[in-house]
Short mmCIF file of the C-alpha atoms (twelve columns), coordinates in Angstrom:
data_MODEL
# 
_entry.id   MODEL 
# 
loop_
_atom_site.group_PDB 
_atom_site.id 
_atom_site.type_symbol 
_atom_site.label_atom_id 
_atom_site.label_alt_id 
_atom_site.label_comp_id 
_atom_site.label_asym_id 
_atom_site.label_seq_id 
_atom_site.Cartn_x 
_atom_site.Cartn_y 
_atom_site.Cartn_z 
_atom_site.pdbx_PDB_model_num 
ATOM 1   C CA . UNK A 1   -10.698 -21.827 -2.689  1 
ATOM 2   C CA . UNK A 2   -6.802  -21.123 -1.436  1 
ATOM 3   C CA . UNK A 3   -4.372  -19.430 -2.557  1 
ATOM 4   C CA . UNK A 4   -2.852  -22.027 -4.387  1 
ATOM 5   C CA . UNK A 5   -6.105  -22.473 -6.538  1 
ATOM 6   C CA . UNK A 6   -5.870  -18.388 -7.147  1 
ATOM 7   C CA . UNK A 7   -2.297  -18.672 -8.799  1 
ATOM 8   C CA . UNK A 8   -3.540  -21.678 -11.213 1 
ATOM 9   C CA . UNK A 9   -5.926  -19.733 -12.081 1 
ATOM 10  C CA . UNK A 10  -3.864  -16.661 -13.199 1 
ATOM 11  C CA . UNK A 11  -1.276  -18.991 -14.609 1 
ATOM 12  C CA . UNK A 12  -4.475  -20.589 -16.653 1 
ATOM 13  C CA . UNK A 13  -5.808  -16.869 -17.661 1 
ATOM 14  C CA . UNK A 14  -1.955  -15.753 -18.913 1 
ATOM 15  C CA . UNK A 15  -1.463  -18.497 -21.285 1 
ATOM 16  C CA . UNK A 16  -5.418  -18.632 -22.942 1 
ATOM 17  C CA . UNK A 17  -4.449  -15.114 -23.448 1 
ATOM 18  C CA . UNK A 18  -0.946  -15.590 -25.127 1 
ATOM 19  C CA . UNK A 19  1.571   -14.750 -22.910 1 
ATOM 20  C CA . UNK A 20  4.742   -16.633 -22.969 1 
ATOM 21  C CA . UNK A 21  5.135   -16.454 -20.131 1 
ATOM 22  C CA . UNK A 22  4.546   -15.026 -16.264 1 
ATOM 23  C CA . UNK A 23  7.187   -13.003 -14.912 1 
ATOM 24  C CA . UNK A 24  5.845   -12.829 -11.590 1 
ATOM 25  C CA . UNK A 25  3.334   -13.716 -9.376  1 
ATOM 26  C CA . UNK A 26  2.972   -12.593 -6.286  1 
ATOM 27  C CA . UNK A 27  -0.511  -13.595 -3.981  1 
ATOM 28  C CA . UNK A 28  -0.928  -11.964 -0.301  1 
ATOM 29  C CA . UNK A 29  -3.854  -14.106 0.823   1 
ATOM 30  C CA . UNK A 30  -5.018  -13.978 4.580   1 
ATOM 31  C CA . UNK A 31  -3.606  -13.138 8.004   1 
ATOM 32  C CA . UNK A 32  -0.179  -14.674 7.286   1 
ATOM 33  C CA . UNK A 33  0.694   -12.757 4.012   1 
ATOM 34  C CA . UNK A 34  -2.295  -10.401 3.394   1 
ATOM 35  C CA . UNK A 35  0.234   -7.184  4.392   1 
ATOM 36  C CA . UNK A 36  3.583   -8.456  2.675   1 
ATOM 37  C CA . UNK A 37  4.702   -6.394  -0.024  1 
ATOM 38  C CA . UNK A 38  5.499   -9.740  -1.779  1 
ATOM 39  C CA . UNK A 39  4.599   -12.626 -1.201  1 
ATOM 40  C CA . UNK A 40  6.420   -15.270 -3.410  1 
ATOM 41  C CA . UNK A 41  4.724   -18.569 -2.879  1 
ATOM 42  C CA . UNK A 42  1.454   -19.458 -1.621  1 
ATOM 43  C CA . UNK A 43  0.468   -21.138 1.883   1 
ATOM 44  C CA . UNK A 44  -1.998  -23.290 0.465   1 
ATOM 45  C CA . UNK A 45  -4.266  -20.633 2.686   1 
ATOM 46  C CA . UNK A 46  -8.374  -21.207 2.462   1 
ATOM 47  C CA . UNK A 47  -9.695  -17.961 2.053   1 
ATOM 48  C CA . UNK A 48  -12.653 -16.824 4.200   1 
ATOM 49  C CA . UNK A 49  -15.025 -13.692 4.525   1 
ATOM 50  C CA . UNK A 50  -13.411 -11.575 5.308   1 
ATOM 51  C CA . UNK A 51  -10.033 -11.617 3.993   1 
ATOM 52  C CA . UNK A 52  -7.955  -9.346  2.319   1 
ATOM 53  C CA . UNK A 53  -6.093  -10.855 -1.113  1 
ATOM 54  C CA . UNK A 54  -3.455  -8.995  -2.985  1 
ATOM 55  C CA . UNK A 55  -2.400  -10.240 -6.491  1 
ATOM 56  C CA . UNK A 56  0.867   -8.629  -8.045  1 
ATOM 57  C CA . UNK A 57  1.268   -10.174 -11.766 1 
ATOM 58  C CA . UNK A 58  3.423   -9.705  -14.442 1 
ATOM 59  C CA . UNK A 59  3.080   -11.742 -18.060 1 
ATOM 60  C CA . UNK A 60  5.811   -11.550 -20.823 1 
ATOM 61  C CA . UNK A 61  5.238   -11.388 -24.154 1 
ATOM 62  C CA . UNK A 62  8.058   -11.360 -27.476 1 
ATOM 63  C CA . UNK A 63  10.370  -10.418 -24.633 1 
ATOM 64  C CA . UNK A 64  7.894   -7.551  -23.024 1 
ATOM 65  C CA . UNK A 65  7.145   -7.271  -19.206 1 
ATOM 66  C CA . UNK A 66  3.773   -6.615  -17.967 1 
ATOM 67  C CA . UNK A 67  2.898   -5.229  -14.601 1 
ATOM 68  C CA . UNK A 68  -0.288  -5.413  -12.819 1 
ATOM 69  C CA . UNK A 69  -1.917  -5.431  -9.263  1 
ATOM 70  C CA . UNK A 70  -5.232  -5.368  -7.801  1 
ATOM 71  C CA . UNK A 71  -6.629  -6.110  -4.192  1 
ATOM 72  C CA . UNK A 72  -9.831  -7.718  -2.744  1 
ATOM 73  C CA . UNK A 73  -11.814 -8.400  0.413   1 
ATOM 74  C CA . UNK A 74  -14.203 -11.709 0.312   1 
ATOM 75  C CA . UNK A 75  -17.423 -10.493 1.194   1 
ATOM 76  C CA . UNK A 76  -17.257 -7.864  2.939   1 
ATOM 77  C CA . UNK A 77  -15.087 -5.225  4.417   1 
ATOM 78  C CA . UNK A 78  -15.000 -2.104  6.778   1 
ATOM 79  C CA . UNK A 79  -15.576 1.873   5.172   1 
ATOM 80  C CA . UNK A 80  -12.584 2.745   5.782   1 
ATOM 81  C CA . UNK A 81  -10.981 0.029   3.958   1 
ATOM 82  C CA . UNK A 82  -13.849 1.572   0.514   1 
ATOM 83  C CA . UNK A 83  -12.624 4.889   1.466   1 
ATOM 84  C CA . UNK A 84  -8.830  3.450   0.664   1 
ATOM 85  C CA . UNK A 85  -9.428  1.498   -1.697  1 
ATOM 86  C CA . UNK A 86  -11.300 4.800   -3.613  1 
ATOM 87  C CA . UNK A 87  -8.675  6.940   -2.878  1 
ATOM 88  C CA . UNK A 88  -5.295  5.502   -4.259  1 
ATOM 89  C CA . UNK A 89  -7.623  4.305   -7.590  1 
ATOM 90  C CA . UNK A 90  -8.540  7.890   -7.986  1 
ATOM 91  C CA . UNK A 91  -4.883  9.009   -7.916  1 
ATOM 92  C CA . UNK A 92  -3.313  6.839   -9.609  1 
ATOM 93  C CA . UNK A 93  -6.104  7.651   -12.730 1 
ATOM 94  C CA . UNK A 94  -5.856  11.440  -11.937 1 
ATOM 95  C CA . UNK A 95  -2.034  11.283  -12.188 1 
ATOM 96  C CA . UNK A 96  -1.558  8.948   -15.293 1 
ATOM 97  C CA . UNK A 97  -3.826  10.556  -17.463 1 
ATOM 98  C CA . UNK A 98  -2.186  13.748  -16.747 1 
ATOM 99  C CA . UNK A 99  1.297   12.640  -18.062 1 
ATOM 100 C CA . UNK A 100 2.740   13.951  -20.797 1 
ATOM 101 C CA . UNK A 101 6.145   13.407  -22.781 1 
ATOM 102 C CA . UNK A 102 8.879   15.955  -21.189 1 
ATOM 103 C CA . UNK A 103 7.612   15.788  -17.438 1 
ATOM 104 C CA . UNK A 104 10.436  14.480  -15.137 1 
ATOM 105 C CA . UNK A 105 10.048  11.178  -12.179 1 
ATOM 106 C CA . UNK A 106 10.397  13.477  -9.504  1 
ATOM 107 C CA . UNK A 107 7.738   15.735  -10.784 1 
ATOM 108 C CA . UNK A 108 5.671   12.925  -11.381 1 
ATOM 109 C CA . UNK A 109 6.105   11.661  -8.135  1 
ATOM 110 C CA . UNK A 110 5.040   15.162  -6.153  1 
ATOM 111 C CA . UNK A 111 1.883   15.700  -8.163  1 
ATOM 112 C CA . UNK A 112 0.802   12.464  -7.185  1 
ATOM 113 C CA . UNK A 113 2.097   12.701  -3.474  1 
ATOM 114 C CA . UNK A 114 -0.068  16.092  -3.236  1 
ATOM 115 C CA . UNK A 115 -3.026  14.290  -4.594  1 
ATOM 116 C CA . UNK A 116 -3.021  11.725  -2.373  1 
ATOM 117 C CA . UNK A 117 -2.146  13.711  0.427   1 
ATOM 118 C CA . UNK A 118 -5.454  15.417  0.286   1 
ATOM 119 C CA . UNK A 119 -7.188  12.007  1.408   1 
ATOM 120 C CA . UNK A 120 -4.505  10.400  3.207   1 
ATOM 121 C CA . UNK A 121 -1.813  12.289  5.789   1 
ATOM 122 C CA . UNK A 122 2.011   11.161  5.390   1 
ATOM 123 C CA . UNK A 123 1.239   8.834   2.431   1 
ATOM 124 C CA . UNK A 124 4.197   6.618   3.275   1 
ATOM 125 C CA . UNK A 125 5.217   5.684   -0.350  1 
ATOM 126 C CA . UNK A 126 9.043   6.140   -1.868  1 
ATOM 127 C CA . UNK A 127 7.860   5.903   -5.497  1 
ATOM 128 C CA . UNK A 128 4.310   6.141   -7.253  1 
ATOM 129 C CA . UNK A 129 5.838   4.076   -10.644 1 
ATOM 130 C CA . UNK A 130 8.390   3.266   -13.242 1 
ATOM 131 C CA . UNK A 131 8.991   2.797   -16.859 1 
ATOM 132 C CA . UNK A 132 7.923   -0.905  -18.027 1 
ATOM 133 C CA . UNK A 133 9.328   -2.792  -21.448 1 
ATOM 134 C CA . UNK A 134 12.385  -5.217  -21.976 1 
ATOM 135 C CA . UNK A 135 12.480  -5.226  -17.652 1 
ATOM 136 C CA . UNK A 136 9.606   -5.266  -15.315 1 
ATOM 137 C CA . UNK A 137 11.347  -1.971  -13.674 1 
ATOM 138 C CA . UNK A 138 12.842  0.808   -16.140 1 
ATOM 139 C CA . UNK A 139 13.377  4.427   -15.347 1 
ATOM 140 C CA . UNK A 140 11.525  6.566   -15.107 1 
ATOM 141 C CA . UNK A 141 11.898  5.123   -11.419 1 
ATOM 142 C CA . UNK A 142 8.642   8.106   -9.950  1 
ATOM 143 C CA . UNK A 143 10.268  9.061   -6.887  1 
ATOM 144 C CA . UNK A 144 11.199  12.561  -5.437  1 
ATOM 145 C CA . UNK A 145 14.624  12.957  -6.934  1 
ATOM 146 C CA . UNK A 146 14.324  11.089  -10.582 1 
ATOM 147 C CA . UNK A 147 15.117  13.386  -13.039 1 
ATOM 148 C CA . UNK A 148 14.487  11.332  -16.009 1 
ATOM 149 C CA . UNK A 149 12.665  12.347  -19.106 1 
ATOM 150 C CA . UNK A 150 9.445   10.400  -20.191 1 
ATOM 151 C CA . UNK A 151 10.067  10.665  -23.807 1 
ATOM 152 C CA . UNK A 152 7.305   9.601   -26.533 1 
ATOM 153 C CA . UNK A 153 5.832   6.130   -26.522 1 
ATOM 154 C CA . UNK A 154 6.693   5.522   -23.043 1 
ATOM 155 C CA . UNK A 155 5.311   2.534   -21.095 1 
ATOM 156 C CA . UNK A 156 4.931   3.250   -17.581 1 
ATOM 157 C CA . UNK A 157 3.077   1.848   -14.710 1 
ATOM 158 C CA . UNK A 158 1.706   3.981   -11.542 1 
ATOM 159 C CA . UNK A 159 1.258   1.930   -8.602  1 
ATOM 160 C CA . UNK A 160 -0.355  2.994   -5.216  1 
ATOM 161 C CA . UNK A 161 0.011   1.442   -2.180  1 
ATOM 162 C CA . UNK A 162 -1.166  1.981   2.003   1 
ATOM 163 C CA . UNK A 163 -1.074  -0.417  4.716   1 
ATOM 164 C CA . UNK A 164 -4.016  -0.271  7.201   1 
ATOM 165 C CA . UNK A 165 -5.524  -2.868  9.677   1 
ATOM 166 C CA . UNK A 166 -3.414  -5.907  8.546   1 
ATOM 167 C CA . UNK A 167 -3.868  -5.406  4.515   1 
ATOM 168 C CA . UNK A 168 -1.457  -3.823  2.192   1 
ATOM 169 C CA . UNK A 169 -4.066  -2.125  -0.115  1 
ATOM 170 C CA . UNK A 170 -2.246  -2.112  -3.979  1 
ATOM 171 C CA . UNK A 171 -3.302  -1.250  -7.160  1 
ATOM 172 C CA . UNK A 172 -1.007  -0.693  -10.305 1 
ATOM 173 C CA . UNK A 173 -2.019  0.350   -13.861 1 
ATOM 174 C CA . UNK A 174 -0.654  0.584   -16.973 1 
ATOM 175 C CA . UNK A 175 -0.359  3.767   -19.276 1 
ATOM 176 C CA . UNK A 176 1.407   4.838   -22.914 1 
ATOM 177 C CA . UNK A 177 2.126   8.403   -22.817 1 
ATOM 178 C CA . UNK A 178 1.871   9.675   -26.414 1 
ATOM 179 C CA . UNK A 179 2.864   13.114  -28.300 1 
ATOM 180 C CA . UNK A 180 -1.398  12.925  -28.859 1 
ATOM 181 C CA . UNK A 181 -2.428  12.384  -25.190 1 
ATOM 182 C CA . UNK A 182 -2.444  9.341   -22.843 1 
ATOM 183 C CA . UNK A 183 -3.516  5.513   -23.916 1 
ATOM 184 C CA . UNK A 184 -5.065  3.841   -20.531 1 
ATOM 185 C CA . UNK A 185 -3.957  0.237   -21.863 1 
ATOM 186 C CA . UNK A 186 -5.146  -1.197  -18.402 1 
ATOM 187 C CA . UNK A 187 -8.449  0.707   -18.193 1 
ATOM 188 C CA . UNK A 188 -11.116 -2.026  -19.087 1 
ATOM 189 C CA . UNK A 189 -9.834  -4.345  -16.157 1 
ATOM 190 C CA . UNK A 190 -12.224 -4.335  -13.224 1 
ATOM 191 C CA . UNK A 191 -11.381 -2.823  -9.905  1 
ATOM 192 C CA . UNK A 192 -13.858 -3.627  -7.851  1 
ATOM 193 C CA . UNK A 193 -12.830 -4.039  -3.688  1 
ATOM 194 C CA . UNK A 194 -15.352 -6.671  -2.902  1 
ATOM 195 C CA . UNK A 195 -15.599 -10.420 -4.162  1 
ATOM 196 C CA . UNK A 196 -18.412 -12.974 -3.332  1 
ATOM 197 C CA . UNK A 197 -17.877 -15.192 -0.545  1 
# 
């Protein structure tokens, strides 16, 4: 399979289940685009054991952006890699069920940088998420200095993110924060680091 048969796919998957549309799609697939932070338009790239594959996706629906990434090795990767992989998922769960309305981006943002911290030295991220709706990227913008508000019924997205040995490991989840608690709308969709050859 390439790259190019990965993004008919996806395109295929959206519309059985009702989108109207994709937003985005962006597939890192192999050497030449396995550690962009986007990568636009496939290479027509075979894939191979081995390689790392990054898919960034966004549907739309009634005029409503969706936001979604996961990563993958085929076959087989290195501990390290796991140990990643384990890491920012762990996080990014930690920190979005803990979000509550009045909490600021900033604050956000430094709970989640001490988390990760623990596992990972100078986490080299800007921003851990942002508000999702009518635009792909709304405030709350989750970086150090955003002092916006997450008020009730808030869509956000947290999305974690480390480069190491030529992959851009990325996973992003969705999340509405409620007066009653946290709904993990993103939850049921598998996360697993390792696909079948």
């Amino acid at each position: 399979s390439t790259d190019d048969d990965l993004l008919r796919a996806v395109l295929i998957r959206m519309a059985e289940e009702g989108a109207h549309g994709a937003n985005s799609i962006n597939i890192g697939c192999g050497p030449k685009t396995s550690f962009a932070a986007h990568s636009q338009w496939p290479v027509g790239h075979v894939m191979q054991p081995g390689d790392f594959v990054k898919v960034d996706m966004g549907a739309a629906w009634k005029g409503y952006h969706a936001d979604f990434v996961r990563s993958y090795f085929v076959g087989h990767t290195t501990q390290r890699h796991r140990d990643i992989w384990k890491w920012l998922n762990e996080t990014q769960i930690e920190t979005g069920l803990a979000l509550r309305p009045g909490m600021v981006g900033g604050e956000i943002f430094d709970r989640a940088h001490a988390r990760i911290s623990r596992h990972l030295d100078n986490f080299p991220r800007e921003f851990v998420g942002h508000g999702l709706g009518l635009s792909s990227h709304e405030q709350p913008r989750m970086n150090h200095v955003n002092r916006t508000v997450i008020e009730p019924d808030t869509v956000v997205c947290l999305e974690f993110s480390y480069y190491h040995d030529g992959a851009r490991h990325h996973t992003e989840d969705t999340f509405l924060i409620t007066e009653k608690g946290v709904e993990f709308w993103t939850e049921s969709c598998p996360r697993e680091l390792v696909m079948k050859a």
